[in-house]
Structure formats: structure tokens, C-alpha cells
N, C-alpha and C positions, 0 to 999 in steps of 0.2 A: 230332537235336538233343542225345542223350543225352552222343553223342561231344564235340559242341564243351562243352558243361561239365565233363567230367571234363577236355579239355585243359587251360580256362581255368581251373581251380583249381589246377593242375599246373605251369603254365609258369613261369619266371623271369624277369620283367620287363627286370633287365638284363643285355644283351647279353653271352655267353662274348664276351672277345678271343682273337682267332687271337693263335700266336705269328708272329714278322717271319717272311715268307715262307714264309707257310703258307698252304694253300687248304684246304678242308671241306669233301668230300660226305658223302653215302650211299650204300652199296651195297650188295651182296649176295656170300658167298663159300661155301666148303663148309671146314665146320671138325667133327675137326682137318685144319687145311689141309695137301696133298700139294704142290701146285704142278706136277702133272702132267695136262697138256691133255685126256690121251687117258681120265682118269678122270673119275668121276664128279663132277658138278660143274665140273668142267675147271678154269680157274685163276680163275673169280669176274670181281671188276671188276679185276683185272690184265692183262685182255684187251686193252682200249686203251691202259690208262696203261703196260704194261710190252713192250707190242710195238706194230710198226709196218708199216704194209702201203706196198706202194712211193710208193703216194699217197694223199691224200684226193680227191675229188669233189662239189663244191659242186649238188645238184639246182636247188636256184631258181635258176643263172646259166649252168650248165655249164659251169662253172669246175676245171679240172686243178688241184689243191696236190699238188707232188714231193714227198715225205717220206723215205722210204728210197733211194728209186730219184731219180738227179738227170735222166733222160731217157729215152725210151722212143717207138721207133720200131714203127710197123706198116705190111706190106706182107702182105697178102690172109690167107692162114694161117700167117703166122709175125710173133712179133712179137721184140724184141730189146729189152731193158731194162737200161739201165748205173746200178749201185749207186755211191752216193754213196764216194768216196774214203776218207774218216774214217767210213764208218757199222763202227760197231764193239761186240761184245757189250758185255756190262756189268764180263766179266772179261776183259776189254783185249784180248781175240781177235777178229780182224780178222771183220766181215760179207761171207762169199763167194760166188761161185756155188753152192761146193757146199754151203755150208747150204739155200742156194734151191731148188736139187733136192732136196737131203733132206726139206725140210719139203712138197713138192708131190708127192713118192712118199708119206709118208706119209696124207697128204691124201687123195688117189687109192686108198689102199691102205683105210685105219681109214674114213672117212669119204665115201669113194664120190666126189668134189669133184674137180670139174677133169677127169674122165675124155676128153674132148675131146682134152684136150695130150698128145700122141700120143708126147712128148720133149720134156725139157729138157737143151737143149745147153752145155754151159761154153766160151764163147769166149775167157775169160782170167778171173781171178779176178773180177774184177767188173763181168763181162758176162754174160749170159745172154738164152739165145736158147729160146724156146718154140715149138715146131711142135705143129701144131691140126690136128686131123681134117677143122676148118671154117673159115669164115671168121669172123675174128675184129673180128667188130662193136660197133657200140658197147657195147651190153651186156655182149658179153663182156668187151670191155677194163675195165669196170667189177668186174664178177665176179674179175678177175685181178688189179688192178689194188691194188683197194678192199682188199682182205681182209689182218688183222695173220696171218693163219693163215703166208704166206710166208715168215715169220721169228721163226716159234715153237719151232722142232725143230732146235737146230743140231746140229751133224754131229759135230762131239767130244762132244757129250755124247750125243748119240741113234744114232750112227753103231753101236751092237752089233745095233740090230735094225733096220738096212737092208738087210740081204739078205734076210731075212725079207719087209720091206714091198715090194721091189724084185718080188718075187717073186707076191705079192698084188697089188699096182697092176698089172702085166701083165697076171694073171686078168682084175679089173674092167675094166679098159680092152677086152679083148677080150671082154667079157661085154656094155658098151657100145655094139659095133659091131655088136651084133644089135639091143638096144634101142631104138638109136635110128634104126632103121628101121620100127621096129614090129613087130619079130620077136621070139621066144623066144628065150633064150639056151639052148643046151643043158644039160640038169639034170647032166652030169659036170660043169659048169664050176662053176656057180653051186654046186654043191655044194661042188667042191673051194676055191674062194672064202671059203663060209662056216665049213668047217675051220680054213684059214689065217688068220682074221680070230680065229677063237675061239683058236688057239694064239700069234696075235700078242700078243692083249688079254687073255690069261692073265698072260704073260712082262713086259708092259708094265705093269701090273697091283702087279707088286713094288716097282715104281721112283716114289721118293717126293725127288721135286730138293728140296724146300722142306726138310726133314728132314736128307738127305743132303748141302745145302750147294752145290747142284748145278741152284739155279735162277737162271738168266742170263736177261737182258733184252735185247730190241734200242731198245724203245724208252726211251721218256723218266724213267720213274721204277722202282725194284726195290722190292719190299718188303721193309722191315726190321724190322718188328714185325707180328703175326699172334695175335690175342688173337679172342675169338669175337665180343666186344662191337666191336674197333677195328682197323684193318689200317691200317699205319702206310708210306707211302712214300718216300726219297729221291731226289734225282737221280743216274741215271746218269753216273757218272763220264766214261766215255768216250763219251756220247752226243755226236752231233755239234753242235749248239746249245745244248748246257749256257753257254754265255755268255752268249746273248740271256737268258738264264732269270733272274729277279727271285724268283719264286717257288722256293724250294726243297724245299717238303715238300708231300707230300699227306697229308691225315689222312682217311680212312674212315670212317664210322659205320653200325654195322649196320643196313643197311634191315631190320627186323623186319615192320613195317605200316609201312600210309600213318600209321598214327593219332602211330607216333614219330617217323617223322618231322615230322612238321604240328609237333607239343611241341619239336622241333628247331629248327624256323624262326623259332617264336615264343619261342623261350629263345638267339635268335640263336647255336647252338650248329656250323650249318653256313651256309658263303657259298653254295651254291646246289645247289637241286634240283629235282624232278620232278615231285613228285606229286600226282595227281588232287586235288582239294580243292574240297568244297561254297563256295558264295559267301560265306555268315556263315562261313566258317574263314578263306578268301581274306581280307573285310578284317580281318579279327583282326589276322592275319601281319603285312598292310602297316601296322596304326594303328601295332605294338606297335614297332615295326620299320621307321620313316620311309625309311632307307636300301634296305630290298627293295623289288626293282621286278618286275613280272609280265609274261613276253612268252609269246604262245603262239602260233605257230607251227603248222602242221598236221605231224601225227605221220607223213604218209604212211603212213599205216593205218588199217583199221575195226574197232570190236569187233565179231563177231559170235558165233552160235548154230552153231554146227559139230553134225553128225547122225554119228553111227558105224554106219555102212555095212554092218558085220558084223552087225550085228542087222536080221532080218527087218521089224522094225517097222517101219526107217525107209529100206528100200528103196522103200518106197510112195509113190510120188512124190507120191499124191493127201495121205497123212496131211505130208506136207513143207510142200505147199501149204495147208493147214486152218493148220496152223503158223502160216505168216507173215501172212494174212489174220488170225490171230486175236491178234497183237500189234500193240499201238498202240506203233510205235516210238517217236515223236514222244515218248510220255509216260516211256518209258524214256530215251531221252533226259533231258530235263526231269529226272529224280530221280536219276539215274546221276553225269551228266557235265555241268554248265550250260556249259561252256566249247565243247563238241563243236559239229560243225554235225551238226544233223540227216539220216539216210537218209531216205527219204520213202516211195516207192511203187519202188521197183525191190529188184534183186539182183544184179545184173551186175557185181561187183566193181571196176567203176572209181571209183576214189573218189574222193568227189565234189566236192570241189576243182577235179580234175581234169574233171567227167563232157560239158564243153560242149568239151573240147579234143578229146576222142577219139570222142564220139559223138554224130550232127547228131540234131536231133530231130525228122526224118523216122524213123530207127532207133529211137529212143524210143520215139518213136507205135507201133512195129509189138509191142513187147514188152510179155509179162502186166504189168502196175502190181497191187499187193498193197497198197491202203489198207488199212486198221483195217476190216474189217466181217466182224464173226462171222459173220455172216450169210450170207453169200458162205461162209464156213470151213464152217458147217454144210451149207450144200448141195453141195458137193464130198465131204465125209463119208458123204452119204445118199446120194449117187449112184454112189459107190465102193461100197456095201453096210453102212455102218460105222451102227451104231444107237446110241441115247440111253437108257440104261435109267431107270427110275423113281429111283432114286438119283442119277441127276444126271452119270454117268458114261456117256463112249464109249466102245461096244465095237468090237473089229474085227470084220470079217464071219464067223469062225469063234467068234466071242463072248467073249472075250475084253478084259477091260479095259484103255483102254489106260491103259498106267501107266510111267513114266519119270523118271530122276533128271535134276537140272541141276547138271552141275560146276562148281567155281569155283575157283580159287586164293584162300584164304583171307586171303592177305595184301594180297590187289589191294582193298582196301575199292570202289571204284568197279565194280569189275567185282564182288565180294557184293550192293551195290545193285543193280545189273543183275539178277545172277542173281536176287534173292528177288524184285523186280518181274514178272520172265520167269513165274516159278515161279506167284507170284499171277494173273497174265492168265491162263493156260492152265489154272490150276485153276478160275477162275471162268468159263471156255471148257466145263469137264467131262472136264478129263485128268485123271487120278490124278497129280499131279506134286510130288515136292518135291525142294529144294535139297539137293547135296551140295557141303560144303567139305573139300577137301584142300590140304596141307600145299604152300607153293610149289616148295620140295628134291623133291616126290616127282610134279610136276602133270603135267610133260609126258611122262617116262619112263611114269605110268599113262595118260597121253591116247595115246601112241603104241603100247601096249599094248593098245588096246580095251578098258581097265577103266572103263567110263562110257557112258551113255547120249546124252545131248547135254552140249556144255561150252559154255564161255564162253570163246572165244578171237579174239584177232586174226585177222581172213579174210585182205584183199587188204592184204597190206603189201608198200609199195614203198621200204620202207627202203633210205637208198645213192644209191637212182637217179634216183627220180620217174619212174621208166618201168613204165608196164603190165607189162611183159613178168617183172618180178618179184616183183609181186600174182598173177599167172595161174601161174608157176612155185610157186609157192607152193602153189599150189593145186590144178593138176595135173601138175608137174612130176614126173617121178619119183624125185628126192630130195625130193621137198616137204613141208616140216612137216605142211602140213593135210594134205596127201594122205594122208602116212603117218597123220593122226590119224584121219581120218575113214575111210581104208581109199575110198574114193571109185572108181570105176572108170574113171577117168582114160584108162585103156590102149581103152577099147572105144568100140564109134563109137556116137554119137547123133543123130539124124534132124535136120536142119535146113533150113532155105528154100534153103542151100545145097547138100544131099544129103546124107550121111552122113557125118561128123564125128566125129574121133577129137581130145580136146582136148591130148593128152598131147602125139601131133604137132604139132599145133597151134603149142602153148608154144614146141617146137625151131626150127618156122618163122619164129615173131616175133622168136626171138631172134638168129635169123640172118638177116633179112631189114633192107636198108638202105634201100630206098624207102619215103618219108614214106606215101603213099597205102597201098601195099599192107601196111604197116603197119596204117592203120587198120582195114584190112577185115581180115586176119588180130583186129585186136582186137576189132569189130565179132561177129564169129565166136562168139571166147571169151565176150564179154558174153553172147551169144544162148543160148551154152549153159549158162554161168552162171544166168542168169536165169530161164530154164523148166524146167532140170533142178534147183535146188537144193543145192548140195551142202553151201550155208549158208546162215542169212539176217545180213545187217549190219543193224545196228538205229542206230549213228554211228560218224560219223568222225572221231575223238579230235582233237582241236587238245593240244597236250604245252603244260601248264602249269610253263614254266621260270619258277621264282622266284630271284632269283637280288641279293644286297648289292653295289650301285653307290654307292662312297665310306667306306662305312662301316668296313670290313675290306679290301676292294679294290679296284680300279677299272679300267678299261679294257674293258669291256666293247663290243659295236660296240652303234651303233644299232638299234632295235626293227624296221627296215624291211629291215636288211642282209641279205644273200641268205645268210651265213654262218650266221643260225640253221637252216638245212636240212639242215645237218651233223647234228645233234641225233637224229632220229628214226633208232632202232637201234641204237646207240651217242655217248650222250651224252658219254660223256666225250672223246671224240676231239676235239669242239669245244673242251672243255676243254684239252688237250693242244695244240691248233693256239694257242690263243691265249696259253699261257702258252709255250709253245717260241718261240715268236717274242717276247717281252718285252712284248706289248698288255698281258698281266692281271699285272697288280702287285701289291704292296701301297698300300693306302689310306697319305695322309699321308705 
């Protein structure tokens, strides 16, 4: 409550006007800004608004939108993608194949992505043919498809360190062909890999486009102003729908907290954002501000409790389990997120939106359920060997107290309430537990580090797709955010009703596998192991509170039921992008 008073004494009643043909977010960048992908920070929210990946993909319809690519055929392991005619950098340089190859070597090289595409072939300037190690199913054609990454890197300007990456990608790729059998690669390779990565990302390192005048766009807007507070964007001159486009400027505002922005929405300073926001803030927004309207959408995501696997403590599967028994998600929930749906009694990472499409509740019935009962938490504790000393704290069975931090990105106000609720349950449970906040610029780089005990992070996110297979990839995929945070042993097998279970496999099979049924049992699988092994717990599943000014400043927004908002979750502004490139979002009046 303290927050919503400092806002409401703060805010400006009446509404900022956009200038004609201006839109208004917030976002986030790294300043002073490089404009270089491969740095730190990468290029901020220029991500979608300043590139374009061949297509979008609508989750709620399965709906194809062409963007860069006007066609794209596939036959088994090869697919063939013809680039729009006029799709053209920002400094009037044609968009070719061979930028498509250079940006999918580097890819493969810096970033490990794609390693599957065994060759990108140039059938004419703007054709390009992709050869797969596998078959390229739906998921993957999303993974290829989806991503602005394919036209971030063009070739006249990145083209000094392709032989370099040319040379790296071949490593990883052949380092792949062991992995993804479930093999070792051999440590000359992997070695010589991590050499050539370290002398690419030295050399790449120097090169600052934004500075040096030397940052082109493919997609719809460049930025032309870069202040710490405000990041300023035009249109693309030689974009290919610059006509349809009404709106011509994007203006930025630095997401610092939720709490500035929330002061943003309500001093009508920006036409639409994000963020999490208690209910008394919600009607604040909309009394002060008749024109913003609230749709929320499921994020295709959960927040959960990630455990970092490098530490002994939390190899314990029994201390994992005391864990989740001894939070009341429900009430985290409730004080966190009001907009979320609740997790209830499972783990399983389908979220649960999703949980009645993918899994019958025959399967349900067979897996542990984790209500709220300490009770249950302590006798799992005493049965592992773990005691309760006089002071109120548990020991481990070598004596030991246990005691552990909960990270949080300091800027996610909803996830701080998470974390200090998390942090209260388990101390009033008998852990030694308190909250750690770090800085957003520094969270993931230290979570992918092992500097932290348990964090607060998104688990099963199906960003993009709505399909399992990129919640589970995620999570034990072997590029996987979480995998990589949690250190999880994704590579090893675990015992199941099935027999012995290796989840990492797993993942490669779902994503290659095109029958509906054995689908499900491939995901049936991953839940099982999710869910008795722990490698998180979900506590909810975010519903994305888009506020967003209908008439006031702009208009065209679609309706609250249209399958269009699914675009949202993972890159919000691309929905933005789709709708102003196409002439729907206008100016008001």
C-alpha cells in the first residue's frame, strides 16, 4: 500500500499527448548503448522493433504472418524460404541470402542455436534453402521461422569476422552430432570451440555499430535517439510497408521498475504496457485514464522457484520436496500476481492453461500432488535424517543449518512480492532464509553463473509457440535458460513407470516427433519427470497484464477475444510491430 501512495501523489492527472504518429512504450536497453547483438545487453527492446524474423506465428490460431520471408516451403529435412522482393536494410542495401547465412553461422557459432542446420544453401539472392540433420517439424519451423536473430548480422557489415564464425559453427555443429545422441563430445573439440568463441567475442567485442554509425535495421523502425532515460525510433526508410504505416515514431521509456511505469500509465505518459500491477493500482490507471483498457492474456509462462543444482543442499531431492509442501502457492499467488491463474498441487510444467490438453487425469491421479501441508514437509525432513533444533531451525543430517538466499530481480516488483512471501513461508517453516535482490542488467548473467541459491524465475515458458516442447526445452534442453541456471542434470537418466529416462533426450524427441498421440506420451514422460524430481516449483501462471489507450492517443487495437494477443508473451512489441506495419494502430482522431 505504501507504493500505491507515493504514486498517487506523484502522478499528473492530465494526460501527456503523443506527438501525430507517435506510439509510447517502455522498455529496457544497455547504456551507453553499442548496438551490438553479440555484447552485453545485446541491442535492448530494438530486438523486435529493429529486426524481423521471416515470420510471426499466432499460438491461439496457428496462424503463419510472412514478415520477411513472403513463402517457405518444407520437404522432410530441408526447408526453402524465398525473401520478400523489397525487403531491404535500412541503408538501402538489398536483404539476401547471404546475410541469412551470415546471421545463422553466427548464431551456430556465438550462440550455439540452430546447430541441427547442417547448411544454408543460396539458391539466388533471395532464396535460401536450409538442410537439417533432422526432420523439420513443427516446432522447428517455428524455432527458424520465428526468430528476428536471422536478420541481425548482415554481411557487409559483419562479414570481417565470418571466417572466424564459419570456422566455430562447424566445431559446434560437429560437437552436436555427438550431443544429440547422448554422447560426449570429445574434449579436443569442445575445447577448441571454447578457444574460438573466446577469440571471436574478444575481436567482436570492439565493434560498437550504434557509435560507429554502423547500426542498420531490417526491420520496421532504427533508432535515432539513445539517451539513458529515452530511446527514440523512426521508420525505416526502405522497409517494405513503410506505406501502410500511420504511425511513424516509436518513443521508449525506460522501464526502470514496475513502480515507473504504473506513474507512466497514470500521468498517460505511454499508450501501452506490461506490467504486473496490484488491483487498487489497476483501478487507479483505468478511473484516471477512461481511455486505457486491460486485457490479459496468458503469458505462456510460470513464475517459479528454480534450486541451483551445484550446491549440495539442493541435490536432496527430499529437502526439494519439504520445499514445495511447505509453500502455500495459492497465497503467493493472492499477494504476488491477482491477475495469474493459480498452480495448485502439481509440478509438471505444463502450464496450466494448458494442463487438461496434454495431460488426462488418469496421469494426474498417478503423480505426487504437493498441497500446502508442513506437515507432510516435516515428515519427509525426519525421515531423510534432517532435525529441528531448539532454536527453531533445520538441520541437515551432518548438522548443519539449513540456510539459503532467494534471488529476485529487483526491478520485477511482482516477482520481490513473490520472493519476500517465499522467503516468509520457509522461514516460518524453520529454514534460515532470506531474500536477495539483484540488479535486472546483472540477474541472469549471475543466475547462469551459479551465483545464488534459489531464484525466482520463469520455469515452463512456451513463448512463440504454445507448445510444450518449448517449456521442457527450456528446461532441459541443452541450450536451456533454466537448465543452464539451475545446472540440473538433464543429460542423466531418471527412473520412471517407464524405465530409465534421460529428459535431455526426451526434449530432442518431442521436438521431432509429429504424431499427436506420441506426442503426448513423449510429454506425459517430461511432466513425470518434472514433477517427482523437482528441478523447480511453479507457484502461477502469469496471465500478462496488457494496458493499453483505445481512442485516446490511438486506436485500432483488435478485440480482447482475438487470438492476435498471443503474439504478446516473449516479445511484446512484435504484436506492436504486426499492427502498426499493417496500418490497424493509428493515431487517435
Amino acid at each position: 500500500m505504501t507504493t500505491t501512495k507515493v504514486i498517487t501523489e506523484t502522478i499528473t492527472p492530465t494526460p501527456t499527448k503523443p506527438k501525430i504518429g507517435e506510439f509510447r512504450i517502455a522498455g529496457g536497453w544497455p547504456f551507453p548503448y553499442h548496438g551490438n547483438p553479440f555484447l552485453p545487453g545485446s541491442v535492448g527492446v530494438a530486438f523486435w522493433l529493429s529486426f524481423e524474423p521471416f515470420a510471426y506465428y499466432v499460438p491461439a490460431s496457428g496462424e503463419w504472418i510472412p514478415r520477411l520471408a513472403e513463402s517457405w516451403k518444407v520437404e522432410g529435412n530441408t526447408m526453402i524460404v524465398k525473401l520478400r522482393a523489397d525487403a531491404k536494410w535500412s541503408d538501402g542495401k538489398d536483404i539476401t541470402a547471404d546475410d541469412i547465412i551470415t546471421a545463422v553461422t553466427f548464431e551456430q557459432a556465438i550462440n550455439k542455436r540452430w546447430l541441427y542446420i547442417e547448411k544454408v544453401e543460396k539458391i539466388d539472392d533471395k532464396t535460401v534453402k536450409f538442410v537439417s540433420s533432422e526432420a523439420i517439424t513443427i516446432p522447428r519451423m517455428i524455432e527458424l521461422l520465428t526468430r528476428p536473430e536471422v536478420s541481425r548480422v548482415p554481411k557487409h557489415i559483419y562479414g570481417q569476422w565470418l571466417p572466424k564464425a564459419e570456422e566455430l559453427a562447424k566445431i559446434n555443429r560437429e560437437i552436436y552430432s555427438y550431443t544429440s545422441k547422448g554422447e560426449e563430445a570429445p574434449k579436443e573439440l569442445t575445447d577448441k570451440s571454447a578457444n574460438l568463441l573466446s577469440e571471436l567475442k574478444e575481436s567482436l567485442q570492439k565493434f560498437k555499430p550504434w557509435e560507429e554509425n554502423k547500426f542498420v535495421a531490417s526491420g520496421a523502425f532504427v533508432p535515432k535517439t539513445v539517451r539513458q532515460d529515452v530511446m527514440v525510433f523512426e521508420v525505416n526508410p526502405h522497409y517494405w510497408a513503410k506505406d501502410k504505416m500511420k504511425i511513424q515514431k516509436v518513443t521508449v521509456y525506460r522501464w526502470s521498475s514496475n513502480d515507473a511505469v504504473w506513474a507512466m500509465l497514470m500521468a498517460g505518459k505511454i499508450d501501452a504496457s506490461h506490467p504486473a500491477t496490484p488491483k487498487d493500482l489497476t483501478d487507479q490507471i483505468m478511473k484516471l485514464n477512461p481511455n486505457v483498457k486491460l486485457v490479459t492474456p496468458s503469458d505462456l509462462g510460470d513464475f517459479a522457484l528454480v534450486f541451483n543444482f551445484r550446491e549440495p543442499l539442493f541435490q536432496d531431492i527430499n529437502l526439494r520436496k519439504a520445499i514445495a509442501y511447505a509453500l502455500d502457492r495459492k497465497k503467493i499467488r493472492d499477494v504476488a500476481y491477482w491477475a495469474a491463474a493459480a498452480e495448485d498441487v502439481y509440478a509438471h510444467n505444463v502450464i496450466k492453461t494448458y494442463e487438461s490438453k496434454w495431460l488426462s487425469s488418469e496421469f494426474l491421479n498417478k503423480l505426487t500432488k504437493y498441497p500446502y501441508n508442513p506437515e507432510k514437509a516435516a515428515e519427509i525432513l525426519e525421515s531423510a535424517g534432517y532435525t529441528k533444533g531448539a532454536d527453531g531451525f533445520w538441520r541437515t543430517p551432518d548438522g548443519k543449518i539449513v540456510e539459503f538466499t532467494v534471488a529476485v530481480r529487483s526491478d520485477y516488483s511482482d516477482w520481490v512480492i513473490a520472493a519476500k512471501e517465499i522467503t516468509q513461508q520457509l522461514k516460518s517453516f524453520g529454514f534460515k532464509v532470506e531474500t536477495e535482490l539483484m540488479p535486472g542488467q546483472v540477474y541472469g548473467g549471475r543466475l547462469r553463473g551459479g551465483e545464488f541459491d534459489t531464484a525466482i524465475e520463469f520455469g515452463a515458458a512456451w513463448w512463440g509457440t504454445g507448445d510444450p516442447v518449448t517449456g521442457y526445452d527450456r528446461i532441459f534442453g541443452e541450450q536451456g535458460y533454466i537448465r543452464k541456471v539451475t545446472a540440473f542434470p538433464a543429460d542423466k537418466s531418471f527412473d520412471t513407470p517407464w524405465g530409465a529416462l534421460v529428459p535431455q533426450q526426451l526434449v530432442r524427441q518431442l521436438a521431432l516427433e509429429t504424431d499427436p498421440q506420441k506426442r503426448k506420451e513423449l510429454v506425459e514422460k517430461l511432466a513425470y519427470i518434472s514433477n517427482e524430481y523437482l528441478p523447480l516449483v511453479p507457484f502461477l501462471e502469469k496471465r500478462i497484464m496488457i494496458f493499453y489507450n483505445d481512442g485516446g492517443t490511438v486506436t485500432g487495437w483488435p478485440s480482447q477475444d482475438d487470438p492476435l494477443w498471443s503474439l504478446c508473451p516473449g516479445g511484446i512489441e512484435r504484436f506492436y510491430v504486426y499492427l502498426i506495419t499493417t496500418g490497424q494502430l493509428k493515431p487517435a482522431g
